[in-house]
C-alpha positions, 0 to 999 in steps of 0.5 A, a space after each residue: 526529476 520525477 519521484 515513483 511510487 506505487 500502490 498495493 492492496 491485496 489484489 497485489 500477491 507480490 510487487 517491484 518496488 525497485 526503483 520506486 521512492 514510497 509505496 502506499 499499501 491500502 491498509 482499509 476500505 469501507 467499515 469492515 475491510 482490513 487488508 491481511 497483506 499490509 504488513 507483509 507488502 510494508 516489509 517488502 517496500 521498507 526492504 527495498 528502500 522505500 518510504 512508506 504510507 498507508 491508506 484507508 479507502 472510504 466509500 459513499 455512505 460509510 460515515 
C-alpha cells in the first residue's frame, strides 16, 4: 500500500491535501530564507488530517 504526501514551500499559495498522509512544508533555505507560509500551510495540512514535517533546504556553501 502506498503512503502520499506532498511538499509545499511558498511558491504553493494553496494546495490539496485530501488524501494525502503527511505534508513536508520547506520551513528555510540557505542562511536567511524563512518561508512566511509555513504556519499557515501546517494548518491547512493538520486540518486535513495530515502529519506534519518541516524542512530546511541547505545549498553548497552555507555552512
Amino acid at each position: 500500500m502506498a503512503v502520499k504526501g506532498i511538499d509545499v514551500s511558498s511558491h504553493q499559495e494553496s494546495f490539496d491535501a485530501d488524501g494525502m498522509a503527511f505534508v513536508f512544508v520547506k520551513a528555510t533555505e540557505g542562511r536567511t530564507y524563512t518561508n512566511s507560509r509555513q504556519r499557515a500551510q501546517a494548518k491547512r495540512a493538520r486540518d486535513a488530517g495530515c502529519v506534519v514535517g518541516f524542512y530546511h533546504f541547505l545549498w553548497p556553501g552555507n555552512i
